[in-house]
N, C-alpha and C positions, 0 to 999 in steps of 0.2 A: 557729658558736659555740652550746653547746648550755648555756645557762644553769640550772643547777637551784637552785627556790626553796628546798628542804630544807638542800639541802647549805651555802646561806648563811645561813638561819634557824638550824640546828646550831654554826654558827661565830660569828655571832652570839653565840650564849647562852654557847657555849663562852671566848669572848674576855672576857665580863663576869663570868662566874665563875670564870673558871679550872681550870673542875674539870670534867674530860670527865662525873665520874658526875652532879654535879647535872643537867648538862645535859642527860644521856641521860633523868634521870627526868624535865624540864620535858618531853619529846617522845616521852616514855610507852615509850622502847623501850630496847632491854639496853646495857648498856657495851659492851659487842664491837661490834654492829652501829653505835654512836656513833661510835669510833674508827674503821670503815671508811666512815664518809661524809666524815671529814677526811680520810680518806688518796685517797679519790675524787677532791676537791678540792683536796689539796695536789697531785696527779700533775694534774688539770685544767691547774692554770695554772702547775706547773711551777716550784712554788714551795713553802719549808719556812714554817708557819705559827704554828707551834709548836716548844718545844724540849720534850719530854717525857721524864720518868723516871718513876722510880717511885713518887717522895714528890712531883712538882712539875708542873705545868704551865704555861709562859708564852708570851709572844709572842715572837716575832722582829720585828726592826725592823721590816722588811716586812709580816709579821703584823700589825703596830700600826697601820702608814700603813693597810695593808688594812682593818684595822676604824673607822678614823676616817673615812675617806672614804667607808666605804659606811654604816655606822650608819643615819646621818639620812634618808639616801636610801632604805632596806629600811623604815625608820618609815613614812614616807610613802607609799611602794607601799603596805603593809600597810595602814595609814589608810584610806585612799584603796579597796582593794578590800573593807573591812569598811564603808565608806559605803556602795557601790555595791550590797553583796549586803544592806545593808538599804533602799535604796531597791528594788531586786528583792523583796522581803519586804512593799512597803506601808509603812515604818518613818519613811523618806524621800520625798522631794520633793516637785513641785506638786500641786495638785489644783485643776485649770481649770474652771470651773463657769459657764454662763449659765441664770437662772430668771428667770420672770414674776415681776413684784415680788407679786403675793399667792405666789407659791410661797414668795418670800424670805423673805415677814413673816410666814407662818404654820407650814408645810407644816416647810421646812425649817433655820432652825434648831435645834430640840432635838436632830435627826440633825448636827448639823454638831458642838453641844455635845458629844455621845457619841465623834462621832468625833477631836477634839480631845484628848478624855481617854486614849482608846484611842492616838492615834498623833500625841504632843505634837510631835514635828521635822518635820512634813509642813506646808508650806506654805500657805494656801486662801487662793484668789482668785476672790469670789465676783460676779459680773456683771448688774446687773438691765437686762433689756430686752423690746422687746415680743415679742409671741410670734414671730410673723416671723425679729426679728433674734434670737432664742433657739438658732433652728437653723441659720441663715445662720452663726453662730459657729462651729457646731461643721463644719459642710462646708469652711468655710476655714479648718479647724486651728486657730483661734485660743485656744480649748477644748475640754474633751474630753469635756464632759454637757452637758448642754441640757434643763432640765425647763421643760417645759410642755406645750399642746397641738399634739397630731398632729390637723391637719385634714383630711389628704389622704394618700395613698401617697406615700410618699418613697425612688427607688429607691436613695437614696444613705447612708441611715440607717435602722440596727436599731433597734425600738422598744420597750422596756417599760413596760407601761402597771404605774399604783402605784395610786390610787384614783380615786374622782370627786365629786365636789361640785355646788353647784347655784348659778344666776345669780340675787341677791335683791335688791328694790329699798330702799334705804336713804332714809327717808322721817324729816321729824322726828318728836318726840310729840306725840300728839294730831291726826296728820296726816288728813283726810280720808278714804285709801285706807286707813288701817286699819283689819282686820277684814274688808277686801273681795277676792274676788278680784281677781287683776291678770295681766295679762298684758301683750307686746308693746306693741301699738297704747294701752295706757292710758299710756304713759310721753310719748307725745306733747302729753298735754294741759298737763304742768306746766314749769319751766324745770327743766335739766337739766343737771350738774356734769362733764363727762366726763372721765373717766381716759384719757387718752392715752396708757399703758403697759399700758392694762388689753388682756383677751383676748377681752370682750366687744362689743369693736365688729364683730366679724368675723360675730356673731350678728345687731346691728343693721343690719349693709346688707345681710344676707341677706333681713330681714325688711322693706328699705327702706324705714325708721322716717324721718320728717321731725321731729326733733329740736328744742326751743326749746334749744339749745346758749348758755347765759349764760356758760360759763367751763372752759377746760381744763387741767387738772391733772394731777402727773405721780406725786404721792404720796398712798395710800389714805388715812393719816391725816388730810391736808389735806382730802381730798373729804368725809369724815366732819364735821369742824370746820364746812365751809361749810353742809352739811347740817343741824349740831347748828344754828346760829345763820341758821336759814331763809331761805339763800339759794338755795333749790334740792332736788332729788332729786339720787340718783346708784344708780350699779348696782355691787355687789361679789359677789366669790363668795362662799359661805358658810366655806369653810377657813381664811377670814381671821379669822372672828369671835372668836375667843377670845385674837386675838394684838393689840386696838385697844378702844378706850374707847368703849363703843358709849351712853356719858351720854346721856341728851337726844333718842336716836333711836330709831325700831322699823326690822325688818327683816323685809321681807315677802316670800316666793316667788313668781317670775313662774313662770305656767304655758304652756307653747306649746313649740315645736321649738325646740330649738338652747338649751335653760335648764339642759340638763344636761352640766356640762364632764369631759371623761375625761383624765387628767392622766398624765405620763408623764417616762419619761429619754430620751434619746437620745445616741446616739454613731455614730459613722462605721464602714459597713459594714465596709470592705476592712482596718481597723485593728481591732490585739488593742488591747486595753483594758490600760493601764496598768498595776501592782498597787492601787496608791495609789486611783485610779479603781475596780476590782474591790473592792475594801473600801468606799467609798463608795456604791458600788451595793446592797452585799450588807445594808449599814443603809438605807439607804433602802427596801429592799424589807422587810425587820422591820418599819418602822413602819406601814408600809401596810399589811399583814398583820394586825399588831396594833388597826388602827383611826387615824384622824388627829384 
């Protein structure tokens, strides 16, 4: 059975309007060539679909059952393969995404805002975890980017690096260490707020810091609050600053190894990239470009 979509799109148009010439012009081609794609179809199936002269054209019973049964069902193909070719377009479906919660709170939503505007029926489901589990996501398919930091060669994911920032210690006003430098080993002297989502700990046991750890937290704004109302230090990146209420606090640069963070997307080697994904990418890389 050699099914042709034309030839049923033609009949189609043809059985709603009754008029072979509208329908030749809904399908941009000549009356002649119109009339031999019904007569293609009417010898197909062996069957009269019309009764035609010269003033008239209508259905035949069989005709009739033909276009009632099939109508609703040729809508929904058609539907269905004009979803499809805009999901192939970026227009449609998900956008799977895991980021370090300062990538979430700072970095990138204003890119998610643009992308929004740009492609309204695309789904986003955005994932905050630690950097670890950032890329652990995207190896087990559960997502399809992963922004955060590359710490190491990963033979199982492509990398694009977007910008980089720097690790500053979040101190109240009027703190003592303001105005001083600071590095590493000065964070040991005070009590100390830890983000346990944060990407900074991975810098801390490098430098195996012995921490006065009084409390751990899983949201920047929170370590912030504790910090405004002098319960503590804490450490954030700087890309967050402009996205939190920084009332009440100074923010100081630590100088030493591992203070400066290189920030990135990631997705799975052996997999094409989505479209949806590929436009997602192609903004994220704009704003990096542009400055964060």
């Amino acid at each position: 059975m050699n099914i042709k979509y034309r030839q049923l799109k033609a009949f189609i148009l043809a059985a709603r309007s009754l008029s072979f010439t509208e329908s030749a012009a809904a399908l941009s081609i000549t009356q002649a060539s119109f009339s031999n794609l019904m007569k293609e179809l009417e010898e197909d199936l062996g069957l009269l679909l019309f009764e035609r002269t010269t003033r008239s054209c209508v259905l035949t019973d069989v005709g009739r059952s033909f276009y009632d049964n099939l109508s609703g069902s040729f809508e929904h193909i058609e539907d269905l393969y004009r979803q499809m070719t805009e999901v192939g377009q970026g227009l449609r479906g998900r956008l799977l995404i895991s980021a370090l919660p300062s990538m979430a709170i700072g970095f990138i939503p204003p890119v998610l805002a643009d992308y929004r505007a740009a492609y309204p029926d695309v789904e986003i489901v955005l994932k905050e975890r630690t950097n670890e589990d950032v890329f652990r996501l995207v190896r087990e398919r559960k997502v399809e980017l992963g922004l955060g930091i590359m710490l190491g060669p990963d033979e199982s994911l492509d990398w694009i690096p977007l910008f980089s920032d720097r690790v500053m210690l979040i101190v109240p006003k009027g703190h003592e260490l303001v105005g001083k430098k600071v590095g590493w080993r000065t964070l040991e002297r005070f009590p100390h707020i830890m983000m346990v989502t944060g990407s900074t700990e991975y810098a801390m046991r490098v430098q195996n810091l012995r921490l006065k750890t009084i409390s751990e937290v899983e949201h920047v704004a929170t370590a912030v609050a504790m910090v405004r109302n002098g319960l503590g230090i804490t450490t954030l990146p700087s890309s967050v600053m402009g996205a939190l209420n920084f009332e009440g606090v100074t923010a100081i640069p630590i100088t030493g190894k591992l203070t400066v963070r290189r920030l990135g997307v990631a997705y799975r080697k052996e997999s094409r990239l989505t479209r949806v994904a590929e436009c997602f990418v192609e903004m994220l890389r704009a704003k990096s470009s542009a400055g964060t």
